[in-house]
N, C-alpha and C positions, 0 to 999 in steps of 0.2 A: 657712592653706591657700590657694593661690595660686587664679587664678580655673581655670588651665589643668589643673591638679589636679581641681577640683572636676566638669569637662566632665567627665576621662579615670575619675575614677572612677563619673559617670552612665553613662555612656556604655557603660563593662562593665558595672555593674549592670541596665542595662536591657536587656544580651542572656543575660543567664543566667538558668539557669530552675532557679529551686528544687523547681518540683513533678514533673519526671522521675523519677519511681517506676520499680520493674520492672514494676508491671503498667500502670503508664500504657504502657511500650515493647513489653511485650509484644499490648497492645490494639490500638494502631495495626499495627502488623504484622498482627497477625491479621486486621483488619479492611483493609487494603492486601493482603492473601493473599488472601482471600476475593472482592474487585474484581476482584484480578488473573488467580483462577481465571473469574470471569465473563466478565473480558475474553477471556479462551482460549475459550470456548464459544462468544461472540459472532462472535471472528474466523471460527473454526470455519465457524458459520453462513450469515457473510454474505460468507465467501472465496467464488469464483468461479473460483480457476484449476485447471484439469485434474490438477497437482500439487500437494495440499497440504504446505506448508514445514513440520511438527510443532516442528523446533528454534524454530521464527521466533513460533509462538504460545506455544510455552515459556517462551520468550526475555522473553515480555513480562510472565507473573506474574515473572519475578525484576526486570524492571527495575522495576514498581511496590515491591516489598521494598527493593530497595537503594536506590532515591530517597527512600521512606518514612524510613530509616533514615538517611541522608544529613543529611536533614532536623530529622532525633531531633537529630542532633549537634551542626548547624550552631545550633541553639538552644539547646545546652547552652553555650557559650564562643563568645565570640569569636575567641576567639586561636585554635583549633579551625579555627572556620570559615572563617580567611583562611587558614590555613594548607590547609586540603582544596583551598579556591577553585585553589590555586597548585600543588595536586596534579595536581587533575585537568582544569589547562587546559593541562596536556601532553599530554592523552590523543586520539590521534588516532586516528576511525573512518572506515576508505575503504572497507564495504563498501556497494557502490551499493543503492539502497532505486527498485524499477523501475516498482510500483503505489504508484502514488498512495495507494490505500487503505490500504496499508500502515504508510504516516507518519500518518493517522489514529490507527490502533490503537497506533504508538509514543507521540505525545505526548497520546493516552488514558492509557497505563500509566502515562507520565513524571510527566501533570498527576495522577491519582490518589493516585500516590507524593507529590508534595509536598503535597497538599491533605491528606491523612491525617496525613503527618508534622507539620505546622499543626495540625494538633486539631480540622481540620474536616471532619469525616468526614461527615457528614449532607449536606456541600457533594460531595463525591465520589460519595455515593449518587445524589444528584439526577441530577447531572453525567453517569451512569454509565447511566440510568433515562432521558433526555433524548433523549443521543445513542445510545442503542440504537433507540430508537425512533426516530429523524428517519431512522438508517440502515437498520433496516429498511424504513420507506415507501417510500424515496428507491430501493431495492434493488430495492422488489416493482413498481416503476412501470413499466410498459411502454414501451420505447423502441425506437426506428426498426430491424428488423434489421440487424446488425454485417458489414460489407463483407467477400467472399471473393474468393480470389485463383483465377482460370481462366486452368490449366496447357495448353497446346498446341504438339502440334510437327505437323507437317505437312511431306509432301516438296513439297509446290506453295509455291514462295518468295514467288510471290502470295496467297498464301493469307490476307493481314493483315486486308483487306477483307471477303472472306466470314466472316471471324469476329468483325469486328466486325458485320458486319450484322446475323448469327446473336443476337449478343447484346444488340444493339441492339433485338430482338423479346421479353426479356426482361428487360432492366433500363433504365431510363431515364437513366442515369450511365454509364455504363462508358471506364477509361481506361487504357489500354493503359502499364503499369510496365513492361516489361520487351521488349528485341527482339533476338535472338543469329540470329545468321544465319553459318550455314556454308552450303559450295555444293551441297550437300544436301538439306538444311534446314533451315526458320526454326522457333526457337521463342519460343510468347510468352506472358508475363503481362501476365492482364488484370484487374483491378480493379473491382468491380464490388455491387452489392446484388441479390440476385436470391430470388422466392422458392421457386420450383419448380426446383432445382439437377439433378435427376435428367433433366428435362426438357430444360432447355438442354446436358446432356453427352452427350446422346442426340442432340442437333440440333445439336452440332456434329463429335460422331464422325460423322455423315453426311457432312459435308463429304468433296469431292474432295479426296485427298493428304493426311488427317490422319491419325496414326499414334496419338496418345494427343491422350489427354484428363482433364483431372482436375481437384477443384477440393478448395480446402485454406482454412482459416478461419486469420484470424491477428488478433492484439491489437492492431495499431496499432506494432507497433517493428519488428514487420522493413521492411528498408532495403534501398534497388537502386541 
């Protein structure tokens, strides 16, 4: 037996796994089910947005199942495994991922899925135990109030001035996003941290020539 022989046949032998039972496969799954359902609870929890996605927290007990299982098979054969590799790196996903926290919770399920499919399931618990809690603290920590946006149109085309001033009495930042001017008149977004909002929409509908007033809270992606 040549020496190139003796590589190719270690070489398989050392990726196939004689002890894949049904109920080793059906364990890992269950136990990647189970993460994956906690995962869903967790996102649940420590989402934030005024619409929760249900498909998107769904989404994430199957993707730890199917990577779990990925996993099962890529360690049953080789020849499997390069072949999946060359499967599924045609697979192209263009749906945009727009929180941050949300690629969290994907490569939570993703890393969970392969750690289970590994046979290391005790390392997924941790894992799972760890950053739940890092993300709850990190969740409950009190941070600077989140900037609103203050809506204004007024028929006085000067009018930019006393509304910055106005606000300039209530926030220490404010910065003027937006200025559309017909010969009528001007409206403007302003930018701003403020903590008494009821207050500053009240002193600036006082303003001479303002017509509205209004303030709206936003995430950081709307764009001017």
């Amino acid at each position: 037996m040549s020496t190139g022989d003796i590589f190719k046949k270690s070489f398989l032998e050392g990726y196939a796994s004689g002890e894949l039972t049904t109920t080793t496969i059906l364990a890992c799954l269950l136990i990647a089910g189970l993460l994956g359902v906690y995962i869903f609870f967790a996102y649940r929890f420590l989402c934030r947005k005024a619409f929760f996605n249900k498909n998107f927290s769904i989404s994430l007990i199957g993707i730890a199942e199917i990577t779990a299982a990925i996993i099962l098979t890529v360690q049953s054969n080789v020849v499997i495994s390069l072949g999946m590799v060359g499967a599924l790196s045609i697979v192209r996903f263009r749906t945009a991922i727009k929180d941050p926290l949300d690629l969290i919770f994907l490569f939570w399920a993703i890393s969970v899925g392969i750690i289970c499919g590994a046979g290391l399931a005790l390392v997924a618990v941790l894992l799972s135990a760890v950053l739940s809690l890092l993300l709850w603290i990190f969740n409950a920590l009190p941070i600077a109030k989140a900037p609103v946006l203050l809506l204004v149109s007024s028929r006085d085309l000067n009018a930019e001035a006393a509304v910055m001033e106005t606000a300039g009495k209530f926030s220490k930042a404010a910065a003027v996003k937006s200025r559309s001017l017909t010969p009528d008149q001007i409206d403007l977004i302003v930018e701003l941290r403020v903590a008494d909002e009821a207050a500053l929409t009240a002193a600036v509908m006082a303003l001479p020539g303002v017509t509205a007033c209004s303030i709206i809270a936003h995430d950081g992606e709307v764009t001017f």
